[in-house]
C-alpha positions as CSV (number, residue, x, y, z in Angstrom):
1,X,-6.7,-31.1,9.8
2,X,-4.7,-30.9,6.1
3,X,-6.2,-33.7,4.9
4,X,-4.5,-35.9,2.0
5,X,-4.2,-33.7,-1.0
6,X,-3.1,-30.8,1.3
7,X,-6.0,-28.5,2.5
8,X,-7.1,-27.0,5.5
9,X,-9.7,-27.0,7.1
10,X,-9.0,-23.5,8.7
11,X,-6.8,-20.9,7.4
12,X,-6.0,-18.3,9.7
13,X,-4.7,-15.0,7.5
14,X,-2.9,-12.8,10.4
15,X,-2.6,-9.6,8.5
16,X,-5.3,-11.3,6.3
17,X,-5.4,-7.9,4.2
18,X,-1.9,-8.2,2.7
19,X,-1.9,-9.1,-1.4
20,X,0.1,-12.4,-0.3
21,X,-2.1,-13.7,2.9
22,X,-5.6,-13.1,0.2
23,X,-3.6,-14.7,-2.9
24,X,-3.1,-18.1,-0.4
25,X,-6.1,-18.0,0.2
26,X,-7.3,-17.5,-3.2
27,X,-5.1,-20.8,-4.0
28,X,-6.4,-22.9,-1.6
29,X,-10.0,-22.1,-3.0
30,X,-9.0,-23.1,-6.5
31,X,-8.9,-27.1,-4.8
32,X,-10.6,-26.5,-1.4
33,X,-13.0,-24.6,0.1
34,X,-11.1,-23.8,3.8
35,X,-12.7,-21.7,6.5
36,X,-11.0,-18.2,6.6
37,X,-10.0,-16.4,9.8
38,X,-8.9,-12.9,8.4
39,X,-7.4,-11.1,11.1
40,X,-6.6,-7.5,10.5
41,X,-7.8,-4.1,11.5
42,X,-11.1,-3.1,10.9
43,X,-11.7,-1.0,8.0
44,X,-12.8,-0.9,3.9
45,X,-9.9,-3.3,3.0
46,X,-11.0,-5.7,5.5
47,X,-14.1,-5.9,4.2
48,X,-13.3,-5.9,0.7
49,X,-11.1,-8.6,1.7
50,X,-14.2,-10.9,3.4
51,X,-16.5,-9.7,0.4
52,X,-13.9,-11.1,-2.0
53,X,-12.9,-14.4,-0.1
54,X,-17.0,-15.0,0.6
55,X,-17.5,-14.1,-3.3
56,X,-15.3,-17.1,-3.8
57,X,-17.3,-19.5,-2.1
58,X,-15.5,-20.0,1.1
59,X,-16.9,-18.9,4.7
60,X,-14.8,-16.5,6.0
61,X,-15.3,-14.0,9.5
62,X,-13.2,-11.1,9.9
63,X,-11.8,-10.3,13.5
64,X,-9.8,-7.5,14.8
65,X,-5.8,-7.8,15.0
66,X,-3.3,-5.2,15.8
67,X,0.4,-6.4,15.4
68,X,1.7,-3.8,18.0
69,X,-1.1,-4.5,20.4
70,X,1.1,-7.5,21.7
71,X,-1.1,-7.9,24.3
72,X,-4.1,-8.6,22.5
73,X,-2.5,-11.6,20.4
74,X,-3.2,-14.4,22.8
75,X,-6.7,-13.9,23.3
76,X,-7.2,-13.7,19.6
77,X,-5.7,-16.6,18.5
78,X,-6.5,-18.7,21.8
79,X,-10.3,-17.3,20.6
80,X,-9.9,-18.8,17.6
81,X,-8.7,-22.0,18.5
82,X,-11.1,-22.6,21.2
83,X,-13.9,-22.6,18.1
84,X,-12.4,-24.5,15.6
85,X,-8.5,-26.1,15.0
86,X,-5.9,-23.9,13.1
87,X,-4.5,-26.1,9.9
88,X,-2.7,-23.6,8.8
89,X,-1.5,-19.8,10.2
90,X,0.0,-17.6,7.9
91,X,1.7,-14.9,9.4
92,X,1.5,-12.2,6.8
93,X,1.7,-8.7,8.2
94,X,5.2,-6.5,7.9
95,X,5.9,-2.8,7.2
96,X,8.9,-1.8,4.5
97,X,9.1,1.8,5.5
98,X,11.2,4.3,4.1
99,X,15.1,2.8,4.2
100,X,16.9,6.5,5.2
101,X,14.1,7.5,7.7
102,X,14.3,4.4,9.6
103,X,17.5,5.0,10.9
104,X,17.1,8.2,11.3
105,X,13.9,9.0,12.9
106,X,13.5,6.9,16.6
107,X,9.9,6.6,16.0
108,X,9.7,4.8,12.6
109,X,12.6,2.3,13.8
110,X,10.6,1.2,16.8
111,X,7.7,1.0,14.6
112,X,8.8,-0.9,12.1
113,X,11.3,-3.1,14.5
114,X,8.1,-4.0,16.5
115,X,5.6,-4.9,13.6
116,X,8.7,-7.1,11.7
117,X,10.3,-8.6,14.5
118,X,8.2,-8.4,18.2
119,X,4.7,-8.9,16.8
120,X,5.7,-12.0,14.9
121,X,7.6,-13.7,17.8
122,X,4.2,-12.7,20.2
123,X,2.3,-14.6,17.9
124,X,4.8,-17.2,17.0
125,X,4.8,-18.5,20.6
126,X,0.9,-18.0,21.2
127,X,0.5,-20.6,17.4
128,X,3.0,-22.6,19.0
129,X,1.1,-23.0,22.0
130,X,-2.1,-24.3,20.1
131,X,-0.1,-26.3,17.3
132,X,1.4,-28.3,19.9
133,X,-1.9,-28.9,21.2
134,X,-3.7,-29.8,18.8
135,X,-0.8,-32.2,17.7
136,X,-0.9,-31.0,14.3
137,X,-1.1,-27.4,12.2
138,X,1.7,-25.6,9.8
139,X,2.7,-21.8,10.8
140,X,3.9,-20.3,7.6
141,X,6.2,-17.4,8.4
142,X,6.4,-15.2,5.2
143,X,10.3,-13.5,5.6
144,X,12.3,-11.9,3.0
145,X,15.5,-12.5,1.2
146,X,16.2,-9.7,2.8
147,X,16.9,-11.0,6.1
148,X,19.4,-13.3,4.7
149,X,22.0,-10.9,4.4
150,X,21.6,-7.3,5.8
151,X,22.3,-4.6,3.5
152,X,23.1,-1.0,3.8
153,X,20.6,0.3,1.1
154,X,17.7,-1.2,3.4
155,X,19.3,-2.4,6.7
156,X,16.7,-1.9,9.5
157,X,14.1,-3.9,7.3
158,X,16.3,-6.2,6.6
159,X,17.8,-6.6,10.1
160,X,13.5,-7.0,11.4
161,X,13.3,-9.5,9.3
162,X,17.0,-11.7,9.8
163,X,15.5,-11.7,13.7
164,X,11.9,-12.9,12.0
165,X,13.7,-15.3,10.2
166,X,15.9,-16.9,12.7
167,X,12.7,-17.0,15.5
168,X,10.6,-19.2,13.4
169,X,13.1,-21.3,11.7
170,X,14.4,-22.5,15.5
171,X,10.2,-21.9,16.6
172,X,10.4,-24.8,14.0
173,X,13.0,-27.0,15.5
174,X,11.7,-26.5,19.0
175,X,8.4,-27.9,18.0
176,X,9.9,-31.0,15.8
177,X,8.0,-34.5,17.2
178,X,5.1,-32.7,18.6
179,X,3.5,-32.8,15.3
180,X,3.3,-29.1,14.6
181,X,5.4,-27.5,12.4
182,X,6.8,-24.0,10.5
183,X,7.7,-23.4,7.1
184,X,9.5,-20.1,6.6
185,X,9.0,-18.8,3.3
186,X,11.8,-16.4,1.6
187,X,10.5,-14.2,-1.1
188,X,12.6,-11.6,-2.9
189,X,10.9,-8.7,-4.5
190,X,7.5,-9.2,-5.0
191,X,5.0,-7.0,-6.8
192,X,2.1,-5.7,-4.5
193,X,0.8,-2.7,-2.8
194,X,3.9,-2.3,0.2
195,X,6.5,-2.2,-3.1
196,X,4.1,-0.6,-5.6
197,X,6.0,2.9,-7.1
198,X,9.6,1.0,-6.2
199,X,12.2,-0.2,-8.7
200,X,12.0,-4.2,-9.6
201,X,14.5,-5.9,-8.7
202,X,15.9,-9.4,-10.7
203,X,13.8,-12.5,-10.4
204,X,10.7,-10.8,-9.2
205,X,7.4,-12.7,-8.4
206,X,3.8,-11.8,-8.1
207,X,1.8,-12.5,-4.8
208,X,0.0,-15.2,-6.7
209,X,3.7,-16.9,-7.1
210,X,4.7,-17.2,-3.6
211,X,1.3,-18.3,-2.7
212,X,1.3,-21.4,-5.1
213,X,4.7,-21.9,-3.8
214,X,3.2,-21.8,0.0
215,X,0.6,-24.3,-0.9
216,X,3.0,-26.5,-2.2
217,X,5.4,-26.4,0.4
218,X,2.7,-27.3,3.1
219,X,1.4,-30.0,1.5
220,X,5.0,-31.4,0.2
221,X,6.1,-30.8,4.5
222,X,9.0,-28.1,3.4
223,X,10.2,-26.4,6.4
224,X,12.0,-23.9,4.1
225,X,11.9,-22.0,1.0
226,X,12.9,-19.4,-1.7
227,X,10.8,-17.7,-3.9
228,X,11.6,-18.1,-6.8
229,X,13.7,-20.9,-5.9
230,X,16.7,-19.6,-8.3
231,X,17.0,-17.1,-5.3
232,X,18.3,-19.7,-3.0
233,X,21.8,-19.9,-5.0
234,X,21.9,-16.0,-5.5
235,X,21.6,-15.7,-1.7
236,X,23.8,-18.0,-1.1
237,X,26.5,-16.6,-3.3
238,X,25.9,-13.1,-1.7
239,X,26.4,-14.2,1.8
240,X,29.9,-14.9,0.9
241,X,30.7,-11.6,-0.5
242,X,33.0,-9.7,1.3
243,X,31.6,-6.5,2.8
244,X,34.7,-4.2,0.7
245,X,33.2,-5.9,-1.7
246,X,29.3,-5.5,-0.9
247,X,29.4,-1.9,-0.1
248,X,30.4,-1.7,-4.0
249,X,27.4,-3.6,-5.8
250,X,24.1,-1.6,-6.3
251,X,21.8,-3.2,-4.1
């Protein structure tokens, strides 16, 4: 279980090769020393990943997870459980693509419409299924800001991740009082290897930024939040903006 200062016990990193999944975990070993579940597909960034997480002193064991293989995902994570209790998932794995093709070209829509949106709902109810349990255990849904209102400059992403968004924030309501819970986590640009070559935009963060803001938000019980948190009152103007309006700003 998180115990009082906020750690886990076991961290399970689905897409546990992302820069923001490792940089939680890297967090959590500054305090802690959780167990590490890194789920992602086999390969030399896998095991970079486990070499670096075991280099930090924390045991770690790699297993095989392919978002689109939805049929896989309960096996895995009922595999998982069955050894040891999940403290804390962190679903991590998404695809930005390239904004014109994806409405363009059939294939890279489904793809990236199935790795944003139907992955993370198959393992959103299969994480539900064990939080509510256990009784206890903090799914951390990493969205974008993206999501919060769709734009034309990137509109399929950002359409992927409104659904993402809006599974786990009512996957978080639906399991209020059972003593699981979800804390979606709104990031705007952030610098790591999917946006690497791409424009900044205003009010970027590093990976290490949202996970220190992750860590904190489990332990503090957030359900909900923006990094940084100055984007929560930029989004929250631009929602409002009417779409004449919208089509004209360079975003």
């Amino acid at each position: 279980m998180i115990n009082a200062l906020g750690q886990p016990q076991t961290l399970l990193l689905l897409g546990g090769t992302s820069d923001i999944a490792l940089a939680v975990a890297r967090d959590y070993a500054r305090t802690g020393s959780p167990y590490v579940v890194l789920a992602a597909r086999p390969g030399a960034r896998r095991d970079a990943a486990v070499a670096e997480l075991a280099g930090l002193g924390l045991g770690v064991e790699a297993v095989d997870f392919d978002a689109e293989a939805t049929d896989t995902h309960a096996d895995l994570i009922e595999g998982v459980a069955r050894v040891r209790d999940i403290d804390v998932a962190v679903v991590a794995f998404g695809v930005l693509g390239d904004e014109e093709q994806a409405w363009q070209d059939h294939d890279a829509a489904v793809h990236l419409a199935t790795v944003n949106y139907v992955a993370p709902v198959s393992v959103g109810v299969c994480l539900a299924a064990v939080v509510k349990r256990q009784g206890h255990g903090v799914i951390v849904a990493l969205s974008s800001v993206a999501g919060e209102r769709v734009r034309r400059s990137n509109f399929v992403y950002g359409s992927s991740k409104a659904g993402m968004d809006g599974f786990y924030l009512g996957l978080g309501e639906a399991l209020r009082g059972t003593g699981g819970r979800v804390l979606v986590v709104r990031p705007g640009f952030v610098h790591t290897k999917m946006t690497e070559g791409r424009d900044a935009a205003p009010l970027s963060v590093t990976a290490e930024d949202v996970a220190a803001a992750v860590t904190k938000a489990v332990a503090g019980g957030d359900d909900l939040i923006w990094v940084p948190g100055a984007m929560r009152g930029v989004m929250s103007g631009l929602r409002h903006v009417p779409r004449a309006l919208l089509r004209r700003l360079p975003i």
